[in-house]
Backbone as CSV, one residue per row, in Angstrom:
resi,resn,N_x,N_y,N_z,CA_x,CA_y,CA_z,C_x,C_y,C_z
1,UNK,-100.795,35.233,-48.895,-101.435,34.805,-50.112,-102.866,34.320,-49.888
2,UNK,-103.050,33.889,-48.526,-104.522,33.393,-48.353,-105.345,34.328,-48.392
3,UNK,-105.378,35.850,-48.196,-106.917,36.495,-49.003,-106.985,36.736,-50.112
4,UNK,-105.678,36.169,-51.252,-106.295,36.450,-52.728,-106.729,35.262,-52.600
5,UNK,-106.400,34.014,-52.586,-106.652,32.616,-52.468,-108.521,32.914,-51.949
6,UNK,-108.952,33.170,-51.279,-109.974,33.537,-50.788,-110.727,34.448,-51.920
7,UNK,-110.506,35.435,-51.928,-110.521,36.427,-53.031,-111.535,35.637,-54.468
8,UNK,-110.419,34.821,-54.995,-110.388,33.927,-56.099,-111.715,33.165,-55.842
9,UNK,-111.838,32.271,-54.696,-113.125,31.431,-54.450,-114.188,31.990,-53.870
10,UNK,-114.078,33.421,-53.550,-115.494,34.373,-53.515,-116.153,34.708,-54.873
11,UNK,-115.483,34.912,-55.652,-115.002,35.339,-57.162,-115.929,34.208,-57.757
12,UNK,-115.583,33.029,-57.708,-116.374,31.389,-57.964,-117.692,31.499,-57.848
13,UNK,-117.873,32.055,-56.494,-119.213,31.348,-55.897,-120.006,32.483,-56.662
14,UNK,-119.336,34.032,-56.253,-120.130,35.059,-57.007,-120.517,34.790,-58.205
15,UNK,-119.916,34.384,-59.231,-119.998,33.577,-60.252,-120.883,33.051,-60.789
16,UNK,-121.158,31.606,-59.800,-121.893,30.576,-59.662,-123.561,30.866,-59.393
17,UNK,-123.328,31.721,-58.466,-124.555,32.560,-58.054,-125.193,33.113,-59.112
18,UNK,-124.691,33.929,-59.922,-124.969,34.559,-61.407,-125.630,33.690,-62.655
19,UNK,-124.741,32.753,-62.536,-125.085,31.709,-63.109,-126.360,30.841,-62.893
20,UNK,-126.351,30.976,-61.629,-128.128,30.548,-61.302,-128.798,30.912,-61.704
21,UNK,-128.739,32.367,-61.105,-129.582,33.558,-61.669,-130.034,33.490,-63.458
22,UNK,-129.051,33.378,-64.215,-128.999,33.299,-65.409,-130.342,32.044,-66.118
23,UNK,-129.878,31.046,-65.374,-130.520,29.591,-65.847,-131.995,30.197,-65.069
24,UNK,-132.238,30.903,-64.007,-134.009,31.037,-63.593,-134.518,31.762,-65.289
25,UNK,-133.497,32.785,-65.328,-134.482,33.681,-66.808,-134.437,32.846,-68.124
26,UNK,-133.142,32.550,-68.395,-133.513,31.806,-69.877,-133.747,30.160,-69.973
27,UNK,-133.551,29.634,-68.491,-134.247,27.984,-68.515,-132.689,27.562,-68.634
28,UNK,-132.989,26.271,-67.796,-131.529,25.728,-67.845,-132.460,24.111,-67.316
29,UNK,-131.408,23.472,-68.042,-132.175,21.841,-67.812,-131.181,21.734,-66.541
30,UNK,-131.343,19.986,-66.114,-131.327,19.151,-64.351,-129.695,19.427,-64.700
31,UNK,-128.956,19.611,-65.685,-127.606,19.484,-65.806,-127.031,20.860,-65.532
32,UNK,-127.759,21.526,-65.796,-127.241,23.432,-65.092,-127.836,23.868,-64.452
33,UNK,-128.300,23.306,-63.356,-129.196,23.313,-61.927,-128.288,22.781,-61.646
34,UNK,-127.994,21.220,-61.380,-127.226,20.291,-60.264,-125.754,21.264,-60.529
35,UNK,-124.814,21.349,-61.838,-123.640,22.216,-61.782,-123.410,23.224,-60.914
36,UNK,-124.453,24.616,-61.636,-124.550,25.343,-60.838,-124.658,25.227,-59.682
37,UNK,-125.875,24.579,-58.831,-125.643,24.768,-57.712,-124.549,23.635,-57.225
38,UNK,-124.088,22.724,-57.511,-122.871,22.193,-56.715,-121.242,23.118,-56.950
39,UNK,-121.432,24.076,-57.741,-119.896,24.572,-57.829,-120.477,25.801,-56.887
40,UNK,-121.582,26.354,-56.697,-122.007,27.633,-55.233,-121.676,26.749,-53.948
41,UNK,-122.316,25.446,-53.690,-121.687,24.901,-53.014,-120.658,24.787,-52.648
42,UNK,-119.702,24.179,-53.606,-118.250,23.919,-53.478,-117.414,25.029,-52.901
43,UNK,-118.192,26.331,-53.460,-117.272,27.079,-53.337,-117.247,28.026,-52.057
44,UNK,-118.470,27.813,-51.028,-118.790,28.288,-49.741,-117.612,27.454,-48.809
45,UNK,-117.508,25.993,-49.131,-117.005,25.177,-48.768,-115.445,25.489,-48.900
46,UNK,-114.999,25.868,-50.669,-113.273,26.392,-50.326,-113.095,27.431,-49.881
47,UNK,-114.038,28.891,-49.607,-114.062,29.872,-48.607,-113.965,29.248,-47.448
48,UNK,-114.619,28.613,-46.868,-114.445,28.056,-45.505,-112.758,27.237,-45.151
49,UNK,-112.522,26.962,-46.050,-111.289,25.960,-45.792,-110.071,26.492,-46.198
50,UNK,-110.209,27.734,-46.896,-109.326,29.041,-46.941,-109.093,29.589,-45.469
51,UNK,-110.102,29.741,-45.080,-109.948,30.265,-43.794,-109.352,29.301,-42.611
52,UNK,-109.358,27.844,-42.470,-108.866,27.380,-42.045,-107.156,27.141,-42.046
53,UNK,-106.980,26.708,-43.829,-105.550,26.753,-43.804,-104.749,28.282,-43.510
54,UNK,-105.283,29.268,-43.620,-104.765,30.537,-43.212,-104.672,30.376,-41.750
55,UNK,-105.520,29.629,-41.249,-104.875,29.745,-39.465,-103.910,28.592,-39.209
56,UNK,-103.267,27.745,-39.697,-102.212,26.745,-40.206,-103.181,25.288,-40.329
57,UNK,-104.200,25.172,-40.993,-104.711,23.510,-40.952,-104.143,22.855,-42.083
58,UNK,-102.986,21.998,-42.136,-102.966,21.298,-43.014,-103.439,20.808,-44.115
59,UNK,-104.531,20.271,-43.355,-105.807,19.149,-44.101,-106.393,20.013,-45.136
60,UNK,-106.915,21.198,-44.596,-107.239,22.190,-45.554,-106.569,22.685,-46.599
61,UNK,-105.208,22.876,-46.300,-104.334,23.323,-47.281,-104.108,22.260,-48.020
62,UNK,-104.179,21.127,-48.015,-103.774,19.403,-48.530,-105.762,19.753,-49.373
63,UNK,-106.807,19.824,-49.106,-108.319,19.406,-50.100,-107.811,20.459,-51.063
64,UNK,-107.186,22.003,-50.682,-107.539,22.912,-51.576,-106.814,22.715,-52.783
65,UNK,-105.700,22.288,-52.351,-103.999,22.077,-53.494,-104.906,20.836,-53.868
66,UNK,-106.013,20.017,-53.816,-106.604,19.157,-54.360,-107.634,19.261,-55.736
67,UNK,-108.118,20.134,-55.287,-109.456,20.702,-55.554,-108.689,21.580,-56.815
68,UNK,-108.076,22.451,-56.516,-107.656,23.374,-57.647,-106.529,22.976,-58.270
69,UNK,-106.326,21.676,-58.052,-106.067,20.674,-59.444,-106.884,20.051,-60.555
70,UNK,-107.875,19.399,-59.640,-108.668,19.074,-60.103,-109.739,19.459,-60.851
71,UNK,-109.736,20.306,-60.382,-111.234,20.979,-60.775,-111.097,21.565,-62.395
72,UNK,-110.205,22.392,-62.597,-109.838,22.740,-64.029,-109.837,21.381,-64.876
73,UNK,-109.306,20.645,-64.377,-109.308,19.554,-65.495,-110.618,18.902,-65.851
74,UNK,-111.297,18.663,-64.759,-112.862,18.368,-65.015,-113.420,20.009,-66.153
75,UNK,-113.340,20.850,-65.797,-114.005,21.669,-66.879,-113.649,21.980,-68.171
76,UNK,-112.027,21.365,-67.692,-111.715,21.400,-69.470,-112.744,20.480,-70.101
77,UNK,-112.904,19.036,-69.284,-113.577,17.858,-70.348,-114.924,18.641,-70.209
78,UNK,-115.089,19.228,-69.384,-116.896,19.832,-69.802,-116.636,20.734,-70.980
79,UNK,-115.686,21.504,-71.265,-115.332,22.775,-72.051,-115.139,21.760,-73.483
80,UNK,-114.901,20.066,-73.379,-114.348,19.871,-74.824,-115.507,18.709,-75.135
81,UNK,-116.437,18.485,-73.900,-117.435,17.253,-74.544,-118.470,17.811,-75.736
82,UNK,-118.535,17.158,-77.135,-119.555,17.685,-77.734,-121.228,17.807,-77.179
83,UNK,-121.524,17.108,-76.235,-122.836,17.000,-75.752,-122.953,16.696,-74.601
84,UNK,-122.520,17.371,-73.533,-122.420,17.277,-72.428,-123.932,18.113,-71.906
85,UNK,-124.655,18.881,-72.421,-125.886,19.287,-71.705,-125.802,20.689,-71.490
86,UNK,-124.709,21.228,-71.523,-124.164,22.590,-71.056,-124.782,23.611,-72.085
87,UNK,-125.339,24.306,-72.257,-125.451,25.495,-73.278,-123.988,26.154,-73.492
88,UNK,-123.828,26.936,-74.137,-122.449,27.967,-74.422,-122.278,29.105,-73.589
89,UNK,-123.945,29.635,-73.032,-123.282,30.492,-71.841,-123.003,29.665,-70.525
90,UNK,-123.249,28.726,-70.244,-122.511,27.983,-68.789,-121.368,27.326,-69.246
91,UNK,-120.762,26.860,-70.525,-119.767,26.727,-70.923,-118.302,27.989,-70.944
92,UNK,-119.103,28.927,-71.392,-118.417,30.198,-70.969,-117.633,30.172,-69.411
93,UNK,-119.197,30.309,-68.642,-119.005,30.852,-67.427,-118.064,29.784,-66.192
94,UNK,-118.053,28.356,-66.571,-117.345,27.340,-66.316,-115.676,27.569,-67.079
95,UNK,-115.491,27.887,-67.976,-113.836,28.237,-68.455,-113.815,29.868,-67.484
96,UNK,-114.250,30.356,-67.618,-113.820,31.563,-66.280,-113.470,31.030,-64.835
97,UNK,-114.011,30.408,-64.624,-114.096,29.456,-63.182,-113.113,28.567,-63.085
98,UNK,-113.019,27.869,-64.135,-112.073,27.069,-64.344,-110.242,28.088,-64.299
99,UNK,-110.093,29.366,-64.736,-109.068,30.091,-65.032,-108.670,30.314,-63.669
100,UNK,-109.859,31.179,-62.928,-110.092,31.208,-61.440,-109.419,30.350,-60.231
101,UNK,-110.052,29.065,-60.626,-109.319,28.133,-59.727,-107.707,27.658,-60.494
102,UNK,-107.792,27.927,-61.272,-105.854,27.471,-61.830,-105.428,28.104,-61.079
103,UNK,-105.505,29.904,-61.020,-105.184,30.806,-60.352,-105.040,29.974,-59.262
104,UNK,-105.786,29.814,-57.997,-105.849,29.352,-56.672,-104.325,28.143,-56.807
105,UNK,-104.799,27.212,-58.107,-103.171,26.169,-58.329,-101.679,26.241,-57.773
106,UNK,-101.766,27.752,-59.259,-100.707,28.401,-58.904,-100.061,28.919,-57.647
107,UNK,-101.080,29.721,-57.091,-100.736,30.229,-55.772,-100.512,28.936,-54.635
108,UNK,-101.487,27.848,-54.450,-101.235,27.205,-53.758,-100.101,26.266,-53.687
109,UNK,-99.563,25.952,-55.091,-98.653,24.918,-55.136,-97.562,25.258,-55.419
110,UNK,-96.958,26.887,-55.203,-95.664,27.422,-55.140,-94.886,26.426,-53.791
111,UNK,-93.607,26.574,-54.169,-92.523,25.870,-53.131,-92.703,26.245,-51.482
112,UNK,-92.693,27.870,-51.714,-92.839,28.381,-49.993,-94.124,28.504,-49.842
113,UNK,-94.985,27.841,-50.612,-96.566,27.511,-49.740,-96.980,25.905,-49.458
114,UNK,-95.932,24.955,-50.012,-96.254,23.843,-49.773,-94.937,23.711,-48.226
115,UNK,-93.635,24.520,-48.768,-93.034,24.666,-47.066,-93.823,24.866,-45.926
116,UNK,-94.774,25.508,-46.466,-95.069,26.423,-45.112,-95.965,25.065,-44.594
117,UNK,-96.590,24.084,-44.960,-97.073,22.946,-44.402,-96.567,21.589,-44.802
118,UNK,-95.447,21.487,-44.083,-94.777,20.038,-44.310,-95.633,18.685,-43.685
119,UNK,-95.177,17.953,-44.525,-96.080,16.679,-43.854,-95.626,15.499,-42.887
120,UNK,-96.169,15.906,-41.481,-96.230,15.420,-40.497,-95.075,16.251,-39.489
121,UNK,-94.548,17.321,-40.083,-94.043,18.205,-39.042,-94.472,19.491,-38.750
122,UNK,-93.896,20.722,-38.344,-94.564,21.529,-37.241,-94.660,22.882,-38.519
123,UNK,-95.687,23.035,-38.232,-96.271,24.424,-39.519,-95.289,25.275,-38.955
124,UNK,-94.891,26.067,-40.215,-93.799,27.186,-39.996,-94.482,28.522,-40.432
């Protein structure tokens, strides 16, 4: 499951990247600059830690089952604040991202993927 898991947060960053791109042509204020680039960030970062828990790291598999909890729920409240700063196309492109990482949820927080790293015994 770890190269769709991977897959999914290439998918993000590609995304995110676009999204930059987007805000250079039609202007994007300090609030879709810092977003954008902290979710390209973020998401070099859950590529990287994809690749770790695929070789058995715990810790990694413990931020990601973190992260792609979390993270949807933060964009819902961006997806439902009336004036959060966001225009409607980074509002868009944040509920795609947001679907994206549920995806990653799902996959990560099935039964035989939280087996496969028990806590404080021997990866299976």
């Amino acid at each position: 499951m770890w190269p769709v898991v991977r897959a999914l947060f290439v998918a993000v960053l590609v995304i995110s990247i676009a999204a930059l791109g987007v805000a250079a042509v039609v202007g994007g204020n300090w609030v879709v600059w810092l977003r954008g680039a902290a979710v390209a960030a973020a998401s070099v970062w859950l590529v990287a830690l994809t690749g770790q828990a695929a070789r058995g790291k715990r810790a990694a598999y413990v931020r990601i089952r973190f992260v792609s909890i979390a993270a949807p729920i933060g964009i819902v409240l961006i997806l439902l604040a009336p004036d959060s700063g966001y225009p409607m196309w980074m509002k868009a492109e944040q509920g795609v991202v947001g679907v994206l990482v549920a995806a990653v949820a799902l996959i990560v927080n099935r039964r035989a993927m939280r087996a496969a790293y028990p806590k404080g015994g021997k990866l299976r």
